[in-house]
C-alpha positions as CSV (number, residue, x, y, z in Angstrom):
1,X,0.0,0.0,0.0
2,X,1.1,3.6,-0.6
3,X,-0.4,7.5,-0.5
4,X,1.2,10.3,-2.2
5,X,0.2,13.1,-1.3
6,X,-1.6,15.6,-3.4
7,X,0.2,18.7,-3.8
8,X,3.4,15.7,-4.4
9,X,0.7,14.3,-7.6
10,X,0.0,18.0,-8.6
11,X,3.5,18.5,-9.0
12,X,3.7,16.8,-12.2
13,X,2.5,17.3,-15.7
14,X,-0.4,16.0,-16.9
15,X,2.1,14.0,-19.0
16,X,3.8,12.6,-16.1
17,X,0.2,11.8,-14.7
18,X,-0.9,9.4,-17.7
19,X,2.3,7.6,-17.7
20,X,4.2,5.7,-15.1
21,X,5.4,8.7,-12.5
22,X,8.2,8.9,-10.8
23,X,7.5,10.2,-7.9
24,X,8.5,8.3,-4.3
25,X,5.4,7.9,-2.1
26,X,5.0,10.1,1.3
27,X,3.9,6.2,3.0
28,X,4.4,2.9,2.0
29,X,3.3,-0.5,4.0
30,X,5.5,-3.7,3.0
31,X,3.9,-7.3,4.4
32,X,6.3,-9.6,4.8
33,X,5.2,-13.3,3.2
34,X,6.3,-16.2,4.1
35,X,9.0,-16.2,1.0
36,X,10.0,-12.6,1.5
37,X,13.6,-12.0,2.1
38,X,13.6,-9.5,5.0
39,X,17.2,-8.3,4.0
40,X,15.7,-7.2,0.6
41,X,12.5,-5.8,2.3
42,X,14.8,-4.2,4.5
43,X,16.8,-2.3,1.0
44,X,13.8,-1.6,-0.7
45,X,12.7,0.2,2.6
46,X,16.0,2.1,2.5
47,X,15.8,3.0,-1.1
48,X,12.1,4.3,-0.1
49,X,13.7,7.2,2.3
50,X,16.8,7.6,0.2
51,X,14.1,8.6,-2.4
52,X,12.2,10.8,0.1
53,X,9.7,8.7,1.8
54,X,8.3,10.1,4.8
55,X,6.9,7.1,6.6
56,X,7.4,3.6,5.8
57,X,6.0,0.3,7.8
58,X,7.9,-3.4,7.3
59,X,5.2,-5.4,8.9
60,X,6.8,-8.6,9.6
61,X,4.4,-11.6,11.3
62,X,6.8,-14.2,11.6
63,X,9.2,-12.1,13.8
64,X,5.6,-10.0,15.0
65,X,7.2,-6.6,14.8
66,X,6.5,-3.5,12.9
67,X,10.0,-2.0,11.5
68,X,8.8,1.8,11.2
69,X,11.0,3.8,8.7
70,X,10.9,7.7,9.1
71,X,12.9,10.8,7.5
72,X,16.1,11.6,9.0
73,X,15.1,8.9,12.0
74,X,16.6,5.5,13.2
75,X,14.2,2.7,12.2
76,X,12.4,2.0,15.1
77,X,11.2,-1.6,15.9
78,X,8.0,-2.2,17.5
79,X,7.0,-5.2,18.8
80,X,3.5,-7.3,18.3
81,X,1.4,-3.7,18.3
82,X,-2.2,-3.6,17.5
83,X,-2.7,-0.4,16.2
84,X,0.1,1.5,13.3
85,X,-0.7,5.7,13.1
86,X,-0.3,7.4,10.1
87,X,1.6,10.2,12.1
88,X,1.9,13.5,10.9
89,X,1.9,12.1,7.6
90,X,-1.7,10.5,7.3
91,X,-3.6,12.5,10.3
92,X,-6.0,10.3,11.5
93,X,-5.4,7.1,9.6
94,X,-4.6,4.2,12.3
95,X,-5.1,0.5,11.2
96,X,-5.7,-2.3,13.3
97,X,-3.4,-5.2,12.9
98,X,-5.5,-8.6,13.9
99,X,-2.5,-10.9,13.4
100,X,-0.6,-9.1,17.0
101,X,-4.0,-9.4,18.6
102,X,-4.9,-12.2,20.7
C-alpha cells in the first residue's frame, strides 16, 4: 500500500500523470510473506527514504514486529502492536493489525 500526497501528484504534468510517475510515495506498508527475504525488504525500505519517503511500515508476522522507517530517523522496531498511526503524515489514519491481537 502507498499514498502520495496531493500537492506531491499536482507537481507533475499532466504528462507525467498518464504515464508511469516517478514520484517516491510520502507512505508505504510492505507485508512480509512467508517467501520474503527480510534483508531485501529491509533495502527496498532504505531506497524508499533515500528517495524521500516520509513514513514507511515493514510489517513482519513471523518475527511479530512492525519496523517503522521515518525521515532523518533510526528505524524504530515495535514489537506485536495492534494499532500503526499514520503520524503527521496521514492524520488520523490508524489501522488495526489482527494478526498481533490475541
Amino acid at each position: 500500500m502507498a499514498w502520495i500526497a496531493n500537492e506531491s501528484w499536482e507537481a507533475l504534468t499532466p504528462e507525467e500523470q498518464e504515464k508511469f510517475a516517478r514520484i517516491c510515495p510520502d507512505f508505504v506498508s510492505e507485508l512480509r510473506s512467508r517467501t520474503d527475504s527480510l534483508s531485501q525488504l529491509q533495502e527496498k525500505m532504505q531506497e524508499y527514504l533515500n528517495s524521500g519517503l516520509r513514513l514507511g511500515w515493514l510489517i513482519n508476522p513471523q518475527k511479530q514486529q512492525v519496523e517503522i522507517y521515518r525521515q532523518n530517523q533510526e528505524m524504530e522496531i515495535v514489537k506485536l502492536p495492534t494499532t500503526l498511526s499514520g503520524e503527521d503524515v496521514l492524520p488520523g489514519f490508524v489501522i488495526e493489525l489482527p494478526i498481533f491481537s490475541n
